[in-house]
matplotlib code that plots the C-alpha trace (Angstrom):
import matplotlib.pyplot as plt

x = [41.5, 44.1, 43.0, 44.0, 43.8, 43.7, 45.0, 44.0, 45.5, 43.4, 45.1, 42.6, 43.4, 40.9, 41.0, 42.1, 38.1, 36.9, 39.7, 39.3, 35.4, 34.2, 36.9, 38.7, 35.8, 33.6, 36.7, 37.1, 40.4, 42.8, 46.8, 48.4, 48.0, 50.3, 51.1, 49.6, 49.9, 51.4, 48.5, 44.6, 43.5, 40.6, 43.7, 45.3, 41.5, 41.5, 44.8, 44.1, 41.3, 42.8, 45.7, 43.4, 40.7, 38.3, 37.7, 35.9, 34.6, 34.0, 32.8, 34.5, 32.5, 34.5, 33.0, 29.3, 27.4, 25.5, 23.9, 21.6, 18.2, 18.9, 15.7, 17.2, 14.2, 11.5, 9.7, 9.7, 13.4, 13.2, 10.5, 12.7, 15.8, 13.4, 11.8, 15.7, 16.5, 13.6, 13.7, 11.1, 13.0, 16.5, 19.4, 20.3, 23.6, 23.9, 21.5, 19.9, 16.7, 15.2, 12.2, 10.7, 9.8, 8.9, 5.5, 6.6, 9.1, 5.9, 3.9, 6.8, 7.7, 3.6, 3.9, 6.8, 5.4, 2.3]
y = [-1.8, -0.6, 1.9, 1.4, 4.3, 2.9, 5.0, 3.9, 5.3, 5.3, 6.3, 7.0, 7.6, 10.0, 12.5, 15.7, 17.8, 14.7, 16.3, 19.9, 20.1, 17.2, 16.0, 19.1, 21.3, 19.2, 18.6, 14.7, 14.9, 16.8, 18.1, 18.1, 15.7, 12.5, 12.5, 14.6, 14.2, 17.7, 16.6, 16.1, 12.7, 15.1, 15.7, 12.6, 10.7, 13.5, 13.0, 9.1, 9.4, 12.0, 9.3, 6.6, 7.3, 6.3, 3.8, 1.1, 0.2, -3.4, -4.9, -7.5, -8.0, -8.1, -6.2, -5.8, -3.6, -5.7, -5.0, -2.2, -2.8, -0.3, -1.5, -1.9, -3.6, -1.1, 1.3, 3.7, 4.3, 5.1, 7.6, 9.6, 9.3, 10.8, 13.7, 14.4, 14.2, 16.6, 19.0, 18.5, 17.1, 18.8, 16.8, 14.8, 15.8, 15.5, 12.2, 9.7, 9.6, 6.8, 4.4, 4.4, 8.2, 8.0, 9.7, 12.4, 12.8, 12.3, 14.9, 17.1, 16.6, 16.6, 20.1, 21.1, 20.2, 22.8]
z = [-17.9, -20.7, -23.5, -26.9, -29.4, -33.1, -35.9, -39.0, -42.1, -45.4, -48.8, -51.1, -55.3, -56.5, -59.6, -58.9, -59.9, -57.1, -54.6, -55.1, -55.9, -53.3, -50.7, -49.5, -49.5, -47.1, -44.9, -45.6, -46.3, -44.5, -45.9, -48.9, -51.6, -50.8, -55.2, -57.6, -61.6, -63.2, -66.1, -65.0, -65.6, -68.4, -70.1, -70.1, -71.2, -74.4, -75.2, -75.1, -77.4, -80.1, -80.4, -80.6, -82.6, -83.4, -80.1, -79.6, -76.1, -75.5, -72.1, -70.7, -67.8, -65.3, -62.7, -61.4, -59.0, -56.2, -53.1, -56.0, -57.9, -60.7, -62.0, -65.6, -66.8, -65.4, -67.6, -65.2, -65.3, -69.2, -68.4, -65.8, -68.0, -70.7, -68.7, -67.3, -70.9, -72.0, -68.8, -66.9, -64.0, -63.1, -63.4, -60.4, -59.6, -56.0, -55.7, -57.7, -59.0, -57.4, -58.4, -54.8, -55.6, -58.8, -58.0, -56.8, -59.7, -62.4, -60.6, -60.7, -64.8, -65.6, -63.1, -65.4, -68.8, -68.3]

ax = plt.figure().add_subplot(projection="3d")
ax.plot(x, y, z, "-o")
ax.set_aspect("equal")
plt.show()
């Protein structure tokens, strides 16, 4: 029976704070950047907007999330935006805050509002 090794090859665009804070430090990416912009994409989004201003963002609905409930319609995602908002839950950085733990997130803001 024959063996077959499979490279497989991925080039991935990502911003250079992605690269430097996320990729490289957790080792999923290996080397040297393949191309890297001598101005940060930061830089490039201010300088857009200082040229441009004021903007105006309009939606042209071209894209969509699926395979997510984001539970845009549930109250309880307006109160955990608003305790984030007020402090009483830390800022979820690393992971979402999601609805399926949402009692454990009110005990902790009620915990934190005493």
């Amino acid at each position: 029976m024959k063996k077959h090794l499979w490279v497989i090859l991925l080039l991935l665009a990502v911003n250079n704070f992605r690269y430097s804070a996320a990729l490289k430090p957790l080792n999923l990416v290996s080397g040297t950047p393949e191309w890297q912009s001598a101005e940060p994409v930061q830089d490039m989004i201010r300088e857009y907007i200082a040229r441009s201003s004021p903007i105006t963002p309009t939606v042209d609905g071209n894209w969509s999330i699926t395979g997510a409930d984001l539970g845009k319609d549930d109250p309880r995602r307006a109160e955990l935006i608003a305790w984030i908002n007020e402090g009483l839950l830390p800022v979820p950085y690393h992971e979402s805050c999601n609805l399926a733990d949402y009692e454990e997130l009110a005990a902790l803001a009620a915990a934190n509002r005493e």
